[in-house]
Each structure stands twice: as structure tokens, then as C-alpha cells.
N, C-alpha and C positions, 0 to 999 in steps of 0.2 A: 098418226106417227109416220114420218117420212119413211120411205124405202131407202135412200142414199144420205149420208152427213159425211160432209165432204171440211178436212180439216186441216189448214192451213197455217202453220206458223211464221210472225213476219218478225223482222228484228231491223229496224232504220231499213225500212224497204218503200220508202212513199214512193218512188221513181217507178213500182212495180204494183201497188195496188188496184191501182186503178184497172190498170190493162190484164192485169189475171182474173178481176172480176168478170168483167165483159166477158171474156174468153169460159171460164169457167161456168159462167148464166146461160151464154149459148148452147154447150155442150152438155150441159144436164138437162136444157129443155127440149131437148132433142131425144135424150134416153127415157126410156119407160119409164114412170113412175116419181113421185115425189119426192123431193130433197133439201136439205138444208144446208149451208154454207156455214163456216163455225172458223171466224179468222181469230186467231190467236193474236194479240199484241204482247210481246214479248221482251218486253222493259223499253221501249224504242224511243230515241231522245230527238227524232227529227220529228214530219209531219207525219208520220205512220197512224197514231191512232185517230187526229182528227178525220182523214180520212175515212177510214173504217168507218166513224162515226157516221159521216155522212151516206156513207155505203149504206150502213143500219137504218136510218131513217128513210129511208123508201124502197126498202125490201126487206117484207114481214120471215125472208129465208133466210137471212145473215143473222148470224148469232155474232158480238164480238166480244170477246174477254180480253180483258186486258190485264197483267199482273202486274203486283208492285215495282220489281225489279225484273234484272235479265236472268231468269232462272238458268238457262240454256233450253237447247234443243229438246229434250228426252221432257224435261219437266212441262214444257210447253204444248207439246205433243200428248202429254199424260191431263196436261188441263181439255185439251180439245174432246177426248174420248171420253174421260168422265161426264160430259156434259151433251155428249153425241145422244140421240134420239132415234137414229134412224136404223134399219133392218144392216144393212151393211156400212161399213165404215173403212174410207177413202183419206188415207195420208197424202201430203206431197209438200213441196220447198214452195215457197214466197218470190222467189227469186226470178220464175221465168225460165227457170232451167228443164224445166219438167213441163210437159205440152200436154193441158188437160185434153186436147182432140187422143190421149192414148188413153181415155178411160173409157172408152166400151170394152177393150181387151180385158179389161179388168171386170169387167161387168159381165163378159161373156164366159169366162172363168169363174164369177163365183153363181151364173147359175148353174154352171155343171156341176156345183156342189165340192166345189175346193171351199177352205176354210178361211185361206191364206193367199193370196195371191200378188208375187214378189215385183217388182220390177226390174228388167236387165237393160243396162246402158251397154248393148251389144255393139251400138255404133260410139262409144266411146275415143276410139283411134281417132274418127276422124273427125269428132269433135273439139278440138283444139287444147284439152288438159294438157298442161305440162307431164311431160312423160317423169322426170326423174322424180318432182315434187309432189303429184297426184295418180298417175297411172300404175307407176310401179309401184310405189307405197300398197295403192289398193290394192292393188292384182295380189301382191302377198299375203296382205289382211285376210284378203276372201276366200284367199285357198287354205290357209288355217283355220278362218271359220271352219269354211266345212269341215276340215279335217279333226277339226277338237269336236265342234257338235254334232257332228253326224249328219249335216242337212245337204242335201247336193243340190244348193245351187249359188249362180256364180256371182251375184252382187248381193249382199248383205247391207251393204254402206247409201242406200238410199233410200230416202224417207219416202216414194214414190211405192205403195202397198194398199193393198185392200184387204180387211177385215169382216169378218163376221161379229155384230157388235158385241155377242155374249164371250167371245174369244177374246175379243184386245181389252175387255173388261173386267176381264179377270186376273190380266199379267201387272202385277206391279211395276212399273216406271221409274228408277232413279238415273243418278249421275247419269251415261251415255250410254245404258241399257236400249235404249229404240231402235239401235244395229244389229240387236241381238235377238228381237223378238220371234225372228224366225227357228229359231235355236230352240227358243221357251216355249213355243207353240207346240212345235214338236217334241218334248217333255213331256206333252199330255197328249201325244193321239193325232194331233191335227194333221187332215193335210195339205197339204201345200205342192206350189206350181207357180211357175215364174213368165213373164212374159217380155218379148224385147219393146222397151221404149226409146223415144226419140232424146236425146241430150246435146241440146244447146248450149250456146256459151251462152252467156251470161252477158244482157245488153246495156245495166244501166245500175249505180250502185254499187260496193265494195264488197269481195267476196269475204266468208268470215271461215273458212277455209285455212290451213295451213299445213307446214311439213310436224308443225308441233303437234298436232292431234295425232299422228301416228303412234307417239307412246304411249299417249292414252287408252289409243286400240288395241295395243301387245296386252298393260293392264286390266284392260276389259276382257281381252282374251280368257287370263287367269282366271279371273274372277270365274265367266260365266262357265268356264270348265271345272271348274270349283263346284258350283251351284248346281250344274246340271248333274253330276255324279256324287254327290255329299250334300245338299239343299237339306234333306229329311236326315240324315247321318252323319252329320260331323265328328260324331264319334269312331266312325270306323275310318275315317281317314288318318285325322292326328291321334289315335289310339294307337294303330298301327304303327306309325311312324316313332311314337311314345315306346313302344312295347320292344320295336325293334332296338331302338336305341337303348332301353333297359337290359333287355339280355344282351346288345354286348358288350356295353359296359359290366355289367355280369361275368361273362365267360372270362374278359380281360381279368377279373378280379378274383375270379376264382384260380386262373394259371397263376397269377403273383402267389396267391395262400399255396398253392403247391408248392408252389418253388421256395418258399420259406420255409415250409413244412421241412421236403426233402435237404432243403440246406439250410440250418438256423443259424449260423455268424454272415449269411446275407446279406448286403441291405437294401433292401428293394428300393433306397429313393436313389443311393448313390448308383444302381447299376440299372435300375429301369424306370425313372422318376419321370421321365415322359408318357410311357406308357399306363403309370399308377395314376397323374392327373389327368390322361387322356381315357380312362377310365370311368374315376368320377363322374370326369364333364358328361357323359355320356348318359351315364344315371340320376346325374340331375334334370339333363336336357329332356327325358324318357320320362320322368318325373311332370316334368313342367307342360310334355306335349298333352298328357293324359289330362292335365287341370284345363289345357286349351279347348278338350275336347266335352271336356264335362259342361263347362260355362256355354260352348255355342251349342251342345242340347238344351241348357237353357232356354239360349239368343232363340230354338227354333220351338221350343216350347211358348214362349213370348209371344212368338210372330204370330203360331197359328189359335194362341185365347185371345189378342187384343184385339179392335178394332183399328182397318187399314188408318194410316193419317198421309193426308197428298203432301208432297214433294213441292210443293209451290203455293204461293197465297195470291187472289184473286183480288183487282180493286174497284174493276167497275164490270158487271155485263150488261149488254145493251141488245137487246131486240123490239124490233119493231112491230106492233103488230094492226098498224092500220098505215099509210102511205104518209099521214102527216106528222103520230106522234111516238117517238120511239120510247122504250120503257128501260128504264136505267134503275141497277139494281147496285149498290155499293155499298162499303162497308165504311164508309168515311161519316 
């Protein structure tokens, strides 16, 4: 079993394989211990995966999965770790943005027995991001991360992280969860420490980046503040909210009966007919929060009898394990 598996997602990134390889070969042979490379092809419509390919057949360390389609990020990153072998398990981008010579930091971090070991684009400024469309976007992100999940540290938003493999193995992976895994770690105990790394531009190849992923991050927000405080209790969240809205839709209906009681030539639609249907609404809505609440004890009754099913479907893997013939596994 390798000591490091080291997990790479690429997406139309041929411009970049090559040269993260080499980079990424020297610097593990240099670190203690045995490793594996695990490139991700991630739906890519240029020369991304022949390459790979040829990566694979002459080095029995490269794993390459390639998926049907472009799952995204989070999905692709979930195919790398399921497949990971090795004692600790190393994320990063495809891109070149990320400088495998920062992974002893990360190495020297998870032997002091951290669980989790983050990466910080500390030298971000003078990296050349656009400030309005990426900098500040972020900087906001990260400071409501922390402040919804409770994790204090300052880049969330970079797939650049080290794992313990029984830790990222055990967190579920969908939509654009892999920002958040710091979050979900901590959920359970883990601990965590962040360390600054180097962030380049970007030398070759279109970044897939944008100001649009920012609402996606707000929504992810929700969510994982959702999850993190109601995951096992959904009930006590929209029950609440159910219960609140019941009694006072209640109390409003009980002051009408008085008031009809104490005056019967009344007519409570003609003198308070907003406050009777604003009423109602209130006890159906209180109503409806509580069936919300019932059904996703179900959804978590569900989750924890079934068995997990991946976020992504796989078309070919390829590892080599002699220099001339690589072994291709597929479902075609």
C-alpha cells in the first residue's frame, strides 16, 4: 500500500499534463515513502485523456480514471478518493496553479498528526486574480465559511488539501461539497491546520472559473449550514419553524373568537379579513412545515440503511503495471 495518493482532477487541460507530471514525479521521489498518482479525466473533449494514457503506460504509479462525462469538480475529486490506496491522501487543480514543490508542508503537517491539512493562498494579492471578479468574491466566501461552520481558517475555496485516507472516505461528495469539506471534517472531531502555499497564474489553457460560481457558493453556504446543525434532526429545525407558525396562527384565531364571542353582530371578514386569512395561512404553512419535517426524517432514516451510491460513473481505468503494458478496465 502506498503511503501518499496524490489526486488530480483535469478537465481539457492537455497544455498542463504533461508538465504537472514531471513536477509532481520529482517531488514525491524526493519525499519518504511510496505513492501513487490517481489523474482524474473529467469529461475532457481535447487531448487530455490520451495523454494520461500515455502517462499510464510507463508508470506502474499513475492510476487514470476517466468518467463518461463532465461531472464537475466535487464529483471528480470523489472518483479520485474512492479509488485512493494510499495512508494519506493529497488533493490539488490540474492547472498548474498549485506548486506540487508545497507538498512537504503538507506532509510535515500530517505527521504531527493533524487530520486535515488546508492550503492558504496567503500570497494571493500578488498573484495577479482579478480583485472585483475573484479576490473579493472569495475573501467574502471564506469569512462566512468560517463563520457558519465554525472552522477558523481562511481559504476554504481550494482544492490544494491533505487527508487522512479513512477521513475523506468517509465524507460524502456531491454537487460543489469539496469547499466544504473542512466544515464536514470538523462535524466529526477532526483536526485541522492550514498552511500558506504558493498561487500562480495560470500559464497555458482556459480558466473554468467565474463570477457565476459565486451564487453557487452563497447556496452551498445554506446548505452546509443546514447539514452541519440538522443533518441527523431535521425535525427539530422545520418542526420548530412548523410549530411556531402554528401557534400563531392559533393565538391570531383565538383573539377573532373573542372578539366575536364579546361582540356577535361583528363581522370579523368585513372588519379584520386580513388578519383571519393571515391567520389561516399561518396554520397551514405550520402544518405543512411539520410534514417537511417528518418526510426528511425519513430522507435521514434512508440515507443511514442504504448503501452509499457515487455521484459519478466511471468509463475506463487504466494502470500500468509493468513499463510496457498498461491494464484497462472498462465498462464498454
Amino acid at each position: 500500500m502506498p503511503r501518499f495518493s496524490i489526486v488530480v482532477p483535469f478537465h481539457n487541460e492537455e497544455e498542463n499534463v504533461t508538465l504537472l507530471y514531471a513536477r509532481l514525479k520529482q517531488t514525491m521521489e524526493q519525499a519518504e515513502g511510496s505513492f501513487e498518482l490517481i489523474f482524474v479525466d473529467d469529461g475532457s473533449t481535447d487531448r487530455t485523456f490520451m495523454l494520461l494514457e500515455e502517462i499510464a503506460a510507463v508508470d506502474s504509479r499513475v492510476l487514470v480514471i476517466r468518467l463518461r462525462r463532465n461531472f464537475g469538480q466535487t464529483c471528480a475529486l470523489a472518483a479520485g478518493f474512492d479509488h485512493a490506496a494510499g495512508e494519506f491522501v493529497m488533493a490539488m487543480d490540474g492547472d498548474l496553479q498549485h506548486d506540487p514543490a508545497d507538498i512537504p508542508r503538507f506532509i510535515e503537517k500530517l505527521d504531527e498528526g493533524y487530520d486535515l491539512v488546508s492550503g492558504w493562498r496567503k500570497d494571493r494579492i500578488e498573484s495577479g486574480d482579478n480583485f472585483w471578479l475573484r479576490r473579493l468574491p472569495s475573501h467574502i466566501a471564506n469569512k462566512m465559511m468560517s463563520a457558519l461552520s465554525g472552522v477558523n481558517i481562511h481559504d476554504f475555496g481550494t482544492t490544494f488539501k491533505a487527508y487522512r485516507r479513512e477521513l475523506i472516505q468517509s465524507i460524502p461528495l456531491y454537487g460543489q461539497m469539496h469547499r466544504f469539506i473542512p466544515a464536514l471534517a470538523s462535524s466529526v472531531g477532526s483536526t485541522i491546520c492550514e498552511v500558506p502555499i504558493h498561487c500562480g497564474n495560470r500559464q497555458y489553457g482556459k480558466s473554468h472559473y467565474g463570477i457565476s460560481r459565486t451564487f453557487g457558493v452563497f447556496f452551498d453556504l445554506l446548505t452546509i449550514r443546514f447539514l452541519l446543525k440538522h443533518m441527523n434532526r431535521p425535525m427539530h429545525f422545520f418542526g420548530g419553524l412548523g410549530m411556531t407558525s402554528i401557534l400563531a396562527g392559533g393565538a391570531m384565531s383565538l383573539w377573532m373568537a373573542a372578539l366575536k364571542l364579546m361582540h356577535p353582530p361583528i363581522s370579523l371578514m368585513m372588519t379584520h379579513g386580513p388578519i383571519f386569512v393571515i391567520a389561516a395561512i399561518l396554520m397551514i404553512a405550520g402544518v405543512q412545515l411539520l410534514t417537511i419535517g417528518l418526510l426528511g426524517e425519513l430522507l435521514v432514516r434512508h440515507y443511514y440503511t442504504t448503501q452509499d451510491r457515487a455521484p459519478y460513473t466511471i468509463q475506463t481505468l487504466i494502470r500500468s503495471h509493468s513499463s510496457e503494458m498498461p491494464m484497462m478496465l472498462s465498462d464498454e
